[in-house]
C-alpha positions as CSV (number, residue, x, y, z in Angstrom):
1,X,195.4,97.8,79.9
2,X,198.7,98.7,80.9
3,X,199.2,99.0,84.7
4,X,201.4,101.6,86.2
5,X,202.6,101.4,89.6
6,X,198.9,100.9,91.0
7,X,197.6,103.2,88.3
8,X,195.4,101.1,85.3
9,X,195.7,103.0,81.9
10,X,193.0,103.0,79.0
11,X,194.1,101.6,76.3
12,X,195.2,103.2,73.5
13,X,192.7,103.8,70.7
14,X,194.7,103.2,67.6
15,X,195.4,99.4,67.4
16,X,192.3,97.3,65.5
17,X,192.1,94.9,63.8
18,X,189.6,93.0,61.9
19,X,188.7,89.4,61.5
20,X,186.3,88.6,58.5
21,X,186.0,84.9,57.2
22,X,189.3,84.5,57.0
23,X,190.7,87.6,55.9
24,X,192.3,90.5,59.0
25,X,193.2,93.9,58.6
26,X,194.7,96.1,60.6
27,X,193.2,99.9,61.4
28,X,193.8,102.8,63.0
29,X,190.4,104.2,63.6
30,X,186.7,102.9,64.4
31,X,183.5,104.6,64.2
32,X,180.4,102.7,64.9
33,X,180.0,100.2,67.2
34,X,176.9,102.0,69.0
35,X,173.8,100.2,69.4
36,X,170.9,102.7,70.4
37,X,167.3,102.0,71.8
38,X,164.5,104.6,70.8
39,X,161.7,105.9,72.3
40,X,158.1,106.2,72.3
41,X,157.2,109.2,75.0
42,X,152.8,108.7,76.1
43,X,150.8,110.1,78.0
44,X,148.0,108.2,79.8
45,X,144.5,109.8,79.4
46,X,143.9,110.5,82.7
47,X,147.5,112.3,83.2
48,X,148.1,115.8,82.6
49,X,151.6,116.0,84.1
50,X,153.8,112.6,83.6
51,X,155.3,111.2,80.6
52,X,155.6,107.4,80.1
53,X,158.6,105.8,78.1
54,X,157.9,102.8,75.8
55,X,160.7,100.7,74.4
56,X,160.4,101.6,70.6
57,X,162.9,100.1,68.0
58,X,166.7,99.2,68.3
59,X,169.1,100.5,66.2
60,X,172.8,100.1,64.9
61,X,174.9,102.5,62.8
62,X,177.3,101.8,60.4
63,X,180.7,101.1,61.5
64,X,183.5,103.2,59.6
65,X,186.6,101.6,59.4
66,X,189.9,103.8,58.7
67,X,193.5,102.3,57.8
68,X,196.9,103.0,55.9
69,X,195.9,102.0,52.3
70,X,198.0,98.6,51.5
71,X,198.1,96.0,48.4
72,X,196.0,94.0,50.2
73,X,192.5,92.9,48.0
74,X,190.5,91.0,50.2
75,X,188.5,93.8,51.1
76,X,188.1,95.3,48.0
77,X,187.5,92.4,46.9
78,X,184.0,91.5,49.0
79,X,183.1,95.5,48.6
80,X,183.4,94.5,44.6
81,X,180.7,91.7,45.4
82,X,178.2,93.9,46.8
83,X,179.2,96.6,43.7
84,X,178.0,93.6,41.3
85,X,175.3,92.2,43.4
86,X,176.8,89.1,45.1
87,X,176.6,90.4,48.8
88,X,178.1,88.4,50.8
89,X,176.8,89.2,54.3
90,X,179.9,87.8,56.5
91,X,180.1,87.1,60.2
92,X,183.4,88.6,61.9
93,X,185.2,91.0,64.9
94,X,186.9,94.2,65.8
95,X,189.7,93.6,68.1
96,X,191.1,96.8,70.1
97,X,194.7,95.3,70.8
98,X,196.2,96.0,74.1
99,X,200.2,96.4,74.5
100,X,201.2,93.0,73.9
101,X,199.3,93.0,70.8
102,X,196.9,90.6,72.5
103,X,193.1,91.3,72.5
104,X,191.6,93.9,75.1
105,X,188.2,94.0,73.9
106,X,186.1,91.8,70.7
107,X,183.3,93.4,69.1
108,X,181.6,90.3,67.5
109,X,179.2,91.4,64.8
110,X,177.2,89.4,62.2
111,X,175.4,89.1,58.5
112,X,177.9,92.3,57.6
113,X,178.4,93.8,54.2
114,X,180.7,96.6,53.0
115,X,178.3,99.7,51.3
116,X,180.9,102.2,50.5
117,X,184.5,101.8,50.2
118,X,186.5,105.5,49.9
119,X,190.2,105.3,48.5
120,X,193.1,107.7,49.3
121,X,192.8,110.8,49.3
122,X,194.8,112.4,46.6
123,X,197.1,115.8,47.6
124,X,200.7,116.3,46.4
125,X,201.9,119.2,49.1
126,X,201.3,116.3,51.4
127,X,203.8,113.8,53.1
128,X,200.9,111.9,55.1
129,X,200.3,108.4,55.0
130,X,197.4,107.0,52.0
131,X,194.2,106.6,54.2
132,X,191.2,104.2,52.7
133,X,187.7,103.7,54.5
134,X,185.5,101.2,54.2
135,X,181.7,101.5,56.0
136,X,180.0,98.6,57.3
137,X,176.9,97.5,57.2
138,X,175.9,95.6,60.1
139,X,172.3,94.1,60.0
140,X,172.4,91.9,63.7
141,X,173.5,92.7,67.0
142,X,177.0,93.1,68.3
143,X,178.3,91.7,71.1
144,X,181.1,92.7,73.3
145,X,183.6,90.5,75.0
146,X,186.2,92.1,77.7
147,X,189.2,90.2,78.3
C-alpha cells in the first residue's frame, strides 16, 4: 500500500500473478476469489413471527483469470490435461503485487484445475492488446494472507 504523506492508498488492482507448481504468470484481472455461506431460513412451530437462520452449505466460485496472451505453454499446457482426461488438480496462489512488485495480499488455493481456457479475441479495426482467460476450478478452501 503506498503511503502518501499520512494518507494509506489501496492498491492498485491490475498487478497478479500466479504461482502453480512451478509455473507463474502474470495477469491483469481476477474474478473469483469469493467464498459464500448459504442459508437455511426456519421457522419454529410455535413461532408465527421470527425467522431462524441455519448454516447451510459453503460455496466457492470459479476464479477467472485475465492476461496479455504470451508464448508461454505451461498453462495451456495443464488446461490440455484436463481436455484429455489427466486432470491434474494443483495446489498454488494469486499474488496482488504492491509497488515494489513485492506481495500485498496471497490468495492460497488448493486441488485446482483449469475448466475452460478462452483465446484472443480476434478483431482487425482493433490496436488492443491479445487478451486470453483461463477459469479455475477450485474444489477446497482459499485462504488469505495480508502482508
Amino acid at each position: 500500500m503506498a503511503e502518501t504523506s499520512g494518507r494509506i492508498d489501496p492498491f492498485a488492482a491490475f498487478n497478479f500473478i500466479l504461482k502453480v507448481d512451478g509455473m507463474s504468470a502474470g495477469f491483469a484481472e481476477v474474478e473469483g476469489l469469493t467464498t459464500e455461506t448459504d442459508i437455511v431460513e426456519y421457522r419454529e412451530g410455535n413461532e408465527d413471527s421470527t425467522v431462524g437462520r441455519l448454516i447451510r452449505i459453503r460455496e466457492r466460485a470459479n476464479i477467472t483469470l485475465r492476461r496479455g496472451f504470451t508464448n508461454s505453454k505451461d498453462l495451456w499446457d495443464w488446461h490440455k490435461k484436463v481436455v484429455e482426461g489427466q486432470a491434474q488438480r494443483l495446489r498454488g496462489s494469486i499474488r496482488l503485487l504492491d509497488e515494489s512488485r513485492a506481495p500485498a495480499i496471497v490468495w492460497e488455493f488448493f486441488d485446482a484445475w483449469p475448466c475452460k481456457w478462452t483465446g484472443p479475441r480476434a478483431n482487425d479495426e482493433e490496436s488492443a492488446v491479445a487478451i486470453d482467460e483461463m477459469v479455475l476450478v477450485v474444489e477446497a478452501d482459499l485462504s488469505v494472507e495480508v502482508s
